[in-house]
GUBA-467592 format. One record per residue (C-alpha): residue in one letter; x, y, z. Coordinates in steps of 0.2 Angstrom, whole numbers, padded with zeros to 4 digits, always signed. Each point is the difference from the previous one (the first is absolute). Example, Ala and Ser with C-alpha at 12.3 -4.5 7.8 and 13.67 -1.06 7.14 Angstrom:
a+0062-0022+0039 s+0006+0017-0003 
This chain:
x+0000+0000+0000 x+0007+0016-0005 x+0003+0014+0015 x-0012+0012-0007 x-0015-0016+0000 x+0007-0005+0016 x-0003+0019+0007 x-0018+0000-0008 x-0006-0019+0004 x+0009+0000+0020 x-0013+0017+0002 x-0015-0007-0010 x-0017-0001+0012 x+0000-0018+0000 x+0018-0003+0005 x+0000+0012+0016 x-0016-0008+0005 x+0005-0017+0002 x+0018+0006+0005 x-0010+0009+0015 x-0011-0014+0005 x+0018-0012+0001 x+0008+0011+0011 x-0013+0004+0009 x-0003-0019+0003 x+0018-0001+0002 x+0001+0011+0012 x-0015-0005+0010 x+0006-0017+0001 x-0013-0008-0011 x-0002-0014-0012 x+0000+0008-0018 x-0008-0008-0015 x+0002+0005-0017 x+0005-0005-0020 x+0020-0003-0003 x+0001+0013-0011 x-0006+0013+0010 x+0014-0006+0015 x+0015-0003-0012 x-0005+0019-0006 x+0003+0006+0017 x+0016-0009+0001 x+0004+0010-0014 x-0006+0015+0006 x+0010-0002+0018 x+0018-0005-0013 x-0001+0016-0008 x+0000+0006+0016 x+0014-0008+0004 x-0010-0010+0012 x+0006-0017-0002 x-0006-0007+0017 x-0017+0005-0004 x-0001-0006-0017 x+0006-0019+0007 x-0013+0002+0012 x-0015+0005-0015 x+0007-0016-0010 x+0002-0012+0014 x-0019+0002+0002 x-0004+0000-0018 x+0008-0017+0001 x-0008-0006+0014 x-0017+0004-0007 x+0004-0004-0020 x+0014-0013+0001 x-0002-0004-0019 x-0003+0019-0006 x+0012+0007-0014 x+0003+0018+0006 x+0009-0003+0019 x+0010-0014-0009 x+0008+0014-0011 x+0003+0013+0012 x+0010-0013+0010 x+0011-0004-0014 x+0002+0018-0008 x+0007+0002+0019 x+0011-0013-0001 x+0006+0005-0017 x+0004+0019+0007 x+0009-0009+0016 x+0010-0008-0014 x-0005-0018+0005 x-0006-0003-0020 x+0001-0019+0003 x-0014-0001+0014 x-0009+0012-0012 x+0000-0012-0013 x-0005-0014+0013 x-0015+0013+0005 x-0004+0003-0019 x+0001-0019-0004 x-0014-0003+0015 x-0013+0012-0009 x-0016-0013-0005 x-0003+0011-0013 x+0017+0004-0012 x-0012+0009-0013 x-0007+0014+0012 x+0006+0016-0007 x+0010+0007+0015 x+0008-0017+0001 x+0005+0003-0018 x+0007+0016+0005 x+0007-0009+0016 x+0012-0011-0012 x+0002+0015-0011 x+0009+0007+0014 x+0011-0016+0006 x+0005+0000-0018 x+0005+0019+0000 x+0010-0002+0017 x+0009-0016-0008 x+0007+0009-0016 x-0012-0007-0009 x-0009+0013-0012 x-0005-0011-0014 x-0007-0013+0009 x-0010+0013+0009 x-0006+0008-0016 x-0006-0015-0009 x-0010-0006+0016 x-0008+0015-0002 x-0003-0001-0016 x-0005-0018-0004 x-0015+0004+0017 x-0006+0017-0007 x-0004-0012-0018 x-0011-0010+0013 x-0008+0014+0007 x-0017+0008-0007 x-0003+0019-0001 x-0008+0003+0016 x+0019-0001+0004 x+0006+0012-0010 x+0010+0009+0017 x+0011-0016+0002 x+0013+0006-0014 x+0000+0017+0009 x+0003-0008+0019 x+0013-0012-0009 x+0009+0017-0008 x+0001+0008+0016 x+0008-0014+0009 x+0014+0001-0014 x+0002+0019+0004 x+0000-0006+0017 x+0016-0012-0002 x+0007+0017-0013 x-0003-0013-0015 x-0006+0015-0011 x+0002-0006-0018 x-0012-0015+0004 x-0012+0011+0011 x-0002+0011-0017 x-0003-0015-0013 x-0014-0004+0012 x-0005+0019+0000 x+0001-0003-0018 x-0013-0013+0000 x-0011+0007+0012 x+0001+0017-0010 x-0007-0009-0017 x-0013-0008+0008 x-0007+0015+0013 x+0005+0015-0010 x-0010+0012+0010 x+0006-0007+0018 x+0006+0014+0011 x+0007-0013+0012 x+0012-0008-0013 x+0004+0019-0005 x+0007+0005+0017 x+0009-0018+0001 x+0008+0004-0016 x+0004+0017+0006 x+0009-0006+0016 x+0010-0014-0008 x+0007+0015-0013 x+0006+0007+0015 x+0006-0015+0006 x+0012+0001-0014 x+0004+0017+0001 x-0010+0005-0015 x-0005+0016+0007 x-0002+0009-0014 x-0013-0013-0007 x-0009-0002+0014 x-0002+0020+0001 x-0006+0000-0017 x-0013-0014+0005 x-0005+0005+0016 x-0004+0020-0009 x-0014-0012-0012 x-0005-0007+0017 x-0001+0016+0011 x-0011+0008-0014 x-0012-0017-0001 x+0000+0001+0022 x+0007+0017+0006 x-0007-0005+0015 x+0009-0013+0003 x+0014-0004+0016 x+0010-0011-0009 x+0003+0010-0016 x+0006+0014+0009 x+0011-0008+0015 x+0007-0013-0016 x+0004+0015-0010 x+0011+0007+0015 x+0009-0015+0001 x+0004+0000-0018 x+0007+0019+0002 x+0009-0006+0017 x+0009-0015-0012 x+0006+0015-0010 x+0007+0010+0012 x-0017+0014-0002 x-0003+0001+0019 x-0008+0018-0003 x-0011-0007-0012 x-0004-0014+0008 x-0003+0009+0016 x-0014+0008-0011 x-0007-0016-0006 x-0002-0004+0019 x-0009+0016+0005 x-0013-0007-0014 x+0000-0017+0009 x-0003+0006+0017 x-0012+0014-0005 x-0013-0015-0004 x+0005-0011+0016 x+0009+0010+0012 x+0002-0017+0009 x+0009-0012-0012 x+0014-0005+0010 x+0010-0005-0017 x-0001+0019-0007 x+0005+0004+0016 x+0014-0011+0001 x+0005+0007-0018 x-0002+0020+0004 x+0011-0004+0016 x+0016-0007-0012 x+0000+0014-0013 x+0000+0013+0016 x+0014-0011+0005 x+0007+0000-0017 x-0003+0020-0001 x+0010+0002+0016 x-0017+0004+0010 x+0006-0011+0014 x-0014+0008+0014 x-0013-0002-0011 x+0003-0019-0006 x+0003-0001+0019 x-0018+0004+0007 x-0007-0008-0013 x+0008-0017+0004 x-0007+0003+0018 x-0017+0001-0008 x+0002-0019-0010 x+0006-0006+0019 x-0016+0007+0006 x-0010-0008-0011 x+0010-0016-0001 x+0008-0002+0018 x+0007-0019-0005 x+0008+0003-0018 x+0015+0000+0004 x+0007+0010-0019 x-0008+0017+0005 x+0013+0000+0015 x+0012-0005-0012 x-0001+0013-0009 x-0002+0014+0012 x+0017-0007+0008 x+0009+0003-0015 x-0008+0015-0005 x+0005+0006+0022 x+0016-0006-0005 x+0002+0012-0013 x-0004+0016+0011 x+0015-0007+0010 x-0015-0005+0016 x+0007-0016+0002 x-0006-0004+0018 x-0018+0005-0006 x+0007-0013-0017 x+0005-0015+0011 x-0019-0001+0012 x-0007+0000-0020 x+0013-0012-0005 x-0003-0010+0016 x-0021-0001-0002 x+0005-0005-0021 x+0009-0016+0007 x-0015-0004+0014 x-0012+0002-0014 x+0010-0010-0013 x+0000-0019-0001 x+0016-0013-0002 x-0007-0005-0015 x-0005+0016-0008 x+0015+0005-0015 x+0000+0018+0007 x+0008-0005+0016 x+0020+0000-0006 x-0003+0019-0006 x-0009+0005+0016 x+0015-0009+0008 x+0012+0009-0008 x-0008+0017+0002 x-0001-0003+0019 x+0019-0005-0001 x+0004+0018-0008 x-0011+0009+0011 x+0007-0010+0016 x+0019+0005-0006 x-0008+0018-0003 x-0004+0002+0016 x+0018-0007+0005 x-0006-0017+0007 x+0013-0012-0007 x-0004-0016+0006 x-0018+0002-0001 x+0003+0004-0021 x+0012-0014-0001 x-0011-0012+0007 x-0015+0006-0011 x+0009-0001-0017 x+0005-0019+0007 x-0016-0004+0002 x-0005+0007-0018 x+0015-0009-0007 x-0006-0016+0008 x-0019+0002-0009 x+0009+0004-0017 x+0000-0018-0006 x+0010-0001-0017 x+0003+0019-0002 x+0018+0009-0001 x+0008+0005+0017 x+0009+0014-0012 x-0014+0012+0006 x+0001-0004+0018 x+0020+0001+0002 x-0004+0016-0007 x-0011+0006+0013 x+0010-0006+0012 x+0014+0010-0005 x-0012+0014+0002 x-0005-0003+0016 x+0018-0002+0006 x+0005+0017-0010 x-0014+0007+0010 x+0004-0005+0019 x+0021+0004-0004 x+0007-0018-0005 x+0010+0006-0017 x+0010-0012-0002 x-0012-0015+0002 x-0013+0009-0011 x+0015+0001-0014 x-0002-0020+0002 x-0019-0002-0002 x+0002+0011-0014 x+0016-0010-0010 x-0009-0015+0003 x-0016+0006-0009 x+0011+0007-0014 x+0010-0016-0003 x-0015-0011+0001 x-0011+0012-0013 x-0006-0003-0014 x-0004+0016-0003 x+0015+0014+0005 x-0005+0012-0008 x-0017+0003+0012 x+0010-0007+0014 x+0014+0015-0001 x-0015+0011-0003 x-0009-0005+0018 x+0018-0001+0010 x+0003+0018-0005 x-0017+0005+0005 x+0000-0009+0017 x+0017+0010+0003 x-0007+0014-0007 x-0016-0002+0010 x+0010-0004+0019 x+0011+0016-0004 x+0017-0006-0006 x+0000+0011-0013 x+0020-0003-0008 x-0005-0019-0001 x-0016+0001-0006 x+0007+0016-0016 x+0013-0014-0003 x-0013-0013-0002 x-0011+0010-0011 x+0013+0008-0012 x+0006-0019-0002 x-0017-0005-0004 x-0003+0016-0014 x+0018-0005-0007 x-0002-0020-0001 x-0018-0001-0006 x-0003+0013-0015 x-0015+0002-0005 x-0019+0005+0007 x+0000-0010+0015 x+0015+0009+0008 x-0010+0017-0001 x-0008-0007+0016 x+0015+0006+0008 x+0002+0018-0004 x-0015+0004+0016 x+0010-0007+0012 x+0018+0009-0007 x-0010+0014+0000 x-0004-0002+0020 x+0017-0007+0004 x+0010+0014-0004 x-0013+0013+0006 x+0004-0009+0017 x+0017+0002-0002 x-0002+0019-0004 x+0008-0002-0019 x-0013+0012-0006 x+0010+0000-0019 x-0005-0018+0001 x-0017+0000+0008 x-0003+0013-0014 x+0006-0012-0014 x-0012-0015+0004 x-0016+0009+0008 x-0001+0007-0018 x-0002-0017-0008 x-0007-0007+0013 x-0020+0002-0004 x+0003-0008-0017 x+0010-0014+0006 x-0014-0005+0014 x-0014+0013+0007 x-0005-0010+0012 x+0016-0004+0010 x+0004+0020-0005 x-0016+0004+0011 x+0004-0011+0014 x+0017+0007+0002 x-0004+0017+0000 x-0019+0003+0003 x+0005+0006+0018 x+0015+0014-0006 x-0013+0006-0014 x-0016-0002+0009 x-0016+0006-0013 x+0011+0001-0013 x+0000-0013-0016 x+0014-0013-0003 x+0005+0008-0016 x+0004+0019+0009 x+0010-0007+0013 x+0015+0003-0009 x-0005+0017-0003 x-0002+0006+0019 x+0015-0011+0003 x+0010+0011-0011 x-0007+0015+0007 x+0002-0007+0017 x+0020-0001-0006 x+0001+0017-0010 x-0014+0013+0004 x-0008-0002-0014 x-0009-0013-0014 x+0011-0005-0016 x+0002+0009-0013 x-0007-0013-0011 x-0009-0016+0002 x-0001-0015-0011 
């Protein structure tokens, strides 16, 4: 089920009245009867809560009372699968009575996906939807969606394909369509579709917050900021617009206001675990990082083992715990990410580690972390790059202008531009103003973001592309002569 029909069905009429008659029996203490479907929905319901004890608790009963029935049967095995226990959920799967139900279709769609198996999971899909009569023409679009899911997007659009050529008028498969184009990056595309669509629904929350990612994919946070007024305007409630207007004030260097509105999603959501996330990086980056670490803290209580998000929280907690100069406590945190990163590169952990030593005043074994993880990478080139911003970024300036002019010399070319921001900010805190001067002027073509990070606070109301300008007036009295 896609997040935007999750949102809709999960506060549907129906749905909170038999969710209210289970906890209130629940909590009461009382025997509760009702249809499997309706308790593996809860279960649902309570997992994208992040309530996992809870959902155990729905489908326990739904077992107890259906033992045979299809739904609870899948729900336990889509939970193993995201526990990465895939062989008990193929013992679960294999248990279903009925193999030709369609969510158990789906149920091996997914086991297939998770096992590397594309093919087999597209011709299963397939060969059922030749079995199928019209009156299920939505199982092609629930089996696309499952394929966006696992980021399988080429097969996801031959069944949009389909689907397009036998319900041409379908605004469902429209939007579908429209997120996988963003999937792919195809922002341009997806713009150009999502303007036909806006003009056929210009009422409509989806068109407008899709069209503000597409702009946030190309870097248009003004615009897509815009886009998300639109959104809002219609449902001053919908948490996902919210979510969106809070990273392009982030992204635009609005810190306070992305801020309070992360404080209203944890309001409205006290158990999701993301919108703390997020508000601890964007505390972070007002340099609050006691306020960061109690955010950081709530992300991790409200984030499951198994849940993929919970290496990142971890490392953001260890760079906040090391901001706030507790060494031990980061180490120990970026152990414990390390120890959940089954299969990945320890390249990017060595050099957090070399961070977090730079940080708390251990120079020489940081200078370790950091020759380990450029021996090891495949990559140098982004691995120079980031060693000469964590020195950059703990205020060893010589090292880190060392670093970087290695990086611009060694890699010609478009990506070593990234650099020029943080020269630019190196010498202007070592007080070579010929310098600082030198790289502030390119430094808004080479990247305007990093530009704006750097120097929002030294040019406050003042656009990226003039901060040269009052720099150099700052230097010599007055504004250059010219200006190219």
């Amino acid at each position: 089920m896609r997040e935007e029909d999750e949102d809709i069905y999960f506060n549907d009429p129906e749905f909170l009245e038999y969710l209210q008659k289970y906890e209130q029996a629940q909590e009461n203490g009382e025997p509760v009867y009702m249809d499997s479907e309706e308790l593996t929905d809860i279960a649902e319901f309570y997992m994208t809560q992040n309530r996992e004890k809870e959902a155990n608790e729905a489908i326990s009963l739904a077992l107890s009372l259906h033992p045979d029935s299809v739904d609870p049967l899948i729900f336990l095995a889509r939970q193993q699968m995201f526990h990465d226990n895939l062989e008990e959920a193929i013992k679960i799967a294999n248990s279903i009575p009925d193999q030709n139900d369609r969510e158990s279709i789906f149920l091996w769609t997914e086991i297939f996906l998770r096992s590397d198996k594309p093919e087999e999971a597209f011709q299963l899909i397939v060969s059922k939807s030749e079995e199928l009569d019209e009156s299920e023409e939505m199982f092609l679009y629930d089996a696309a969606c499952i394929f966006m899911d696992y980021q399988y997007h080429e097969i996801a659009q031959q069944l949009i394909c389909v689907l397009k050529e036998k319900f041409p008028q379908n605004a469902k498969i429209k939007k579908l369509e429209i997120e996988n184009l963003i999937a792919q990056e195809n922002y341009d595309e997806a713009i150009k579709q999502l303007q036909s669509f806006i003009d056929d629904y210009p009422y409509n929350t989806f068109a407008w917050r899709t069209m503000a990612e597409a702009h946030v994919g190309k870097g248009d946070f003004l615009e897509a900021l815009d886009n998300i007024e639109y959104c809002l305007a219609i449902n001053p409630t919908y948490n996902q617009a919210l979510v969106l207007k809070a990273h392009c004030l982030f992204h635009l260097n609005h810190m306070d206001q992305a801020h309070e509105i992360y404080l209203q999603l944890q309001n409205s959501e006290p158990q999701n675990g993301k919108f703390y996330y997020m508000d601890a990086i964007t505390l972070a980056n007002m340099e609050q990082f006691a306020k960061a670490k109690d955010a950081i803290t709530t992300a991790l209580k409200y984030t499951p083992e198994y849940d993929e998000d919970r290496i990142q929280v971890l490392v953001h907690k260890a760079y906040i715990e090391s901001k706030c100069h507790n060494i031990k406590e980061a180490l120990n945190t970026l152990a414990e990410a390390m120890k959940l990163s089954k299969n990945q590169d320890d390249i990017e952990y060595h050099l957090l580690m070399g961070e977090i030593l730079l940080e708390n005043g251990k120079e020489q074994d940081a200078a370790e972390q950091f020759e380990i993880a450029y021996n090891e990478s495949k990559n140098k080139q982004q691995t120079l790059l980031t060693m000469g911003i964590a020195y950059a970024e703990t205020m060893h300036y010589e090292t880190a202008l060392s670093l970087l002019h290695s990086f611009t010399q060694d890699y010609k070319g478009k990506e070593s531009v990234v650099a020029i921001p943080y020269l630019a900010y190196c010498y202007k805190k070592i007080h070579d103003q010929d310098n600082y001067l030198k790289y502030l002027r390119k430094a808004v073509s080479a990247d305007r973001e990093i530009t704006e990070f750097l120097f929002s606070k030294d040019y406050p109301s003042i656009q990226p592309e003039e901060y040269y300008l009052y720099a150099f007036k700052n230097a010599y009295g007055r504004f250059p002569e010219s200006w190219e």
